[in-house]
GUKEKOL-497922 format. One record per residue: y, x, z of N, C-alpha, C, CB in turn. Coordinates in pm, whole numbers, padded with zeros to 5 digits, always signed. Glycine has a CB too. Example, Ala and Ser with C-alpha at 12.3 -4.5 7.8 and 13.67 -1.06 7.14 Angstrom:
<sites>
-00569+01319+00780-00450+01230+00780-00330+01320+00780-00447+01131+00905
-00225+01285+00708-00106+01367+00714+00003+01290+00787-00060+01408+00572
</sites>
This chain:
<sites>
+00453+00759+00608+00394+00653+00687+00318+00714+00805+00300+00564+00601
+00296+00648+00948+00246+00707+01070+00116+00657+01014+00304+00659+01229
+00045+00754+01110-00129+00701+01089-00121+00590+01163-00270+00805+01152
-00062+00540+01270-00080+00448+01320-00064+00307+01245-00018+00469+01413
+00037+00313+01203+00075+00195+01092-00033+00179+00995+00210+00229+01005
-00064+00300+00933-00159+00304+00856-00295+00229+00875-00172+00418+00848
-00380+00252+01034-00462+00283+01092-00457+00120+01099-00456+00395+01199
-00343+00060+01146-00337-00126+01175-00355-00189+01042-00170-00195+01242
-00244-00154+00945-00253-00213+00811-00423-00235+00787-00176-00103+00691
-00513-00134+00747-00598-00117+00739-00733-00191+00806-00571-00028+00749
-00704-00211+00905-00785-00266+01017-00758-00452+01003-00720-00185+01183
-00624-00479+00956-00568-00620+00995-00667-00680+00891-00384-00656+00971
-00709-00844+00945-00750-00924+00872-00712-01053+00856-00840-00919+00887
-00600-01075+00942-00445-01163+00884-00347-01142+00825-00373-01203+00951
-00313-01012+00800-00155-01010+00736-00225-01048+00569-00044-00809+00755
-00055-01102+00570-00108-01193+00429-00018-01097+00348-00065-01395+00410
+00120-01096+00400+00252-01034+00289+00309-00872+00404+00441-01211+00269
+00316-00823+00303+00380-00665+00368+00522-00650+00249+00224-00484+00344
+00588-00658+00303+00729-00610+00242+00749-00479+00304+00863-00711+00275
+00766-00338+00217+00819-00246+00188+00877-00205+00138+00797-00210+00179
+00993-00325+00091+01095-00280-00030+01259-00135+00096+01198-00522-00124
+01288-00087+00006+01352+00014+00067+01341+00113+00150+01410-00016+00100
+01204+00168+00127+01184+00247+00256+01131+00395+00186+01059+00165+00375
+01195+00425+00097+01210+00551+00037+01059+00613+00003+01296+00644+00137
+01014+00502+00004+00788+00549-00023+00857+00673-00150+00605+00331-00153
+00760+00715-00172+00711+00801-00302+00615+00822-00314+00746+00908-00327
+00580+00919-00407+00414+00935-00426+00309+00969-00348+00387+01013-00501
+00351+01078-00247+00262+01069-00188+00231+01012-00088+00243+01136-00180
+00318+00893-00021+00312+00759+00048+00259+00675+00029+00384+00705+00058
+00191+00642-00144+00147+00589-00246-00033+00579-00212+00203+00678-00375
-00067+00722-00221-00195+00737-00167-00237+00683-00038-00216+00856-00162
-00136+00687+00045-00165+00616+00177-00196+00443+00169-00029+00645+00273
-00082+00418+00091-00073+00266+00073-00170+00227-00020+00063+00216+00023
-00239+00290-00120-00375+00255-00200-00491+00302-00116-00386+00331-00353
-00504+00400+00005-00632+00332+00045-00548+00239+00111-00754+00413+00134
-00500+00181+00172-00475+00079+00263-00561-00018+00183-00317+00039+00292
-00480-00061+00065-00525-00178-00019-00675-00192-00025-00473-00164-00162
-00744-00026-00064-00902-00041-00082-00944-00121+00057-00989+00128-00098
-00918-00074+00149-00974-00142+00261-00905-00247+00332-01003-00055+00348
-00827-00298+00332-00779-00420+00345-00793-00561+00229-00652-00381+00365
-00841-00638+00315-00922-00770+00200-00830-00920+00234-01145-00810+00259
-00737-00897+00330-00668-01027+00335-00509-01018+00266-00663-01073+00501
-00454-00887+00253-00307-00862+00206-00324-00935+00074-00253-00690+00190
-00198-01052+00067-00199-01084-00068-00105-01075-00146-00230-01181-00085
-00008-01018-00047+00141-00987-00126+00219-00869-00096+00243-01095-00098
+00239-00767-00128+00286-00634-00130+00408-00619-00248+00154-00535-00159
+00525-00610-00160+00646-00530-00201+00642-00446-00180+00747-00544-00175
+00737-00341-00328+00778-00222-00358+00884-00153-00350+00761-00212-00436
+00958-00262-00385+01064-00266-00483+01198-00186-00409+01096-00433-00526
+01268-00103-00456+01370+00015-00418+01301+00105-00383+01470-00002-00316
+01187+00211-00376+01160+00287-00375+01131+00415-00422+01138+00253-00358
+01085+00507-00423+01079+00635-00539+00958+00647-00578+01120+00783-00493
+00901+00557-00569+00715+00573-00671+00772+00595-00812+00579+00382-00682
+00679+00658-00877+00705+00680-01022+00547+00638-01076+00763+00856-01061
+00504+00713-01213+00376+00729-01273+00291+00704-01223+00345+00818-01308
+00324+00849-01125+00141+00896-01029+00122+00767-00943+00144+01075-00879
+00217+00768-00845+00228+00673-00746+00169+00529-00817+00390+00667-00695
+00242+00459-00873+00208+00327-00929+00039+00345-01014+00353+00281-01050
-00011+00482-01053-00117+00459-01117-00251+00481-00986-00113+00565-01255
-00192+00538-00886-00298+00495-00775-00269+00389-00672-00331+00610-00696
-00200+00282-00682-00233+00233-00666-00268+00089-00737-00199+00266-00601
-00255+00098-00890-00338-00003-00941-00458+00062-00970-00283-00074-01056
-00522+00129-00938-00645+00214-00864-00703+00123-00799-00611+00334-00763
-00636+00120-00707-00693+00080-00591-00708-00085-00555-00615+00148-00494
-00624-00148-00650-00649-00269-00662-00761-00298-00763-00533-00330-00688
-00746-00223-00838-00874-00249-00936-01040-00240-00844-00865-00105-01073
-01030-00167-00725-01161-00109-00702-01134-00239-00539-01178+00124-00687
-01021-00330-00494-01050-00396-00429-01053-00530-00495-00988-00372-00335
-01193-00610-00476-01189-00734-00527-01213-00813-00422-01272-00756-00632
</sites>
């Protein structure tokens, strides 16, 4: 992921849904996309789905949903 993308995700306080299904994430793309989540408070719907997250990946970021309420 670019920091830039990163840097907007993060910052936005309209996006509601982010679809990322197919875009070859893995784990350590994972970390990027769980802080996103910590600091983003309006995303309410996040796709995954076809990607290469495994364990690690999926366990930070229900991390990170846990620590955004």
């Amino acid at each position: 992921m670019t920091s830039h993308f990163k840097t907007a995700v993060k910052k936005n306080t309209t996006l509601l849904e982010l679809d990322l299904r197919g875009n070859y994430i893995d784990d350590e793309s994972c970390e990027a996309i769980a802080d996103m989540i910590r600091n983003n408070n309006s995303l309410e719907t996040l796709f995954l789905a076809n990607n290469f997250i495994r364990d690690y990946g999926t366990s930070l970021i229900l991390e990170a949903l846990r620590e955004n309420k």
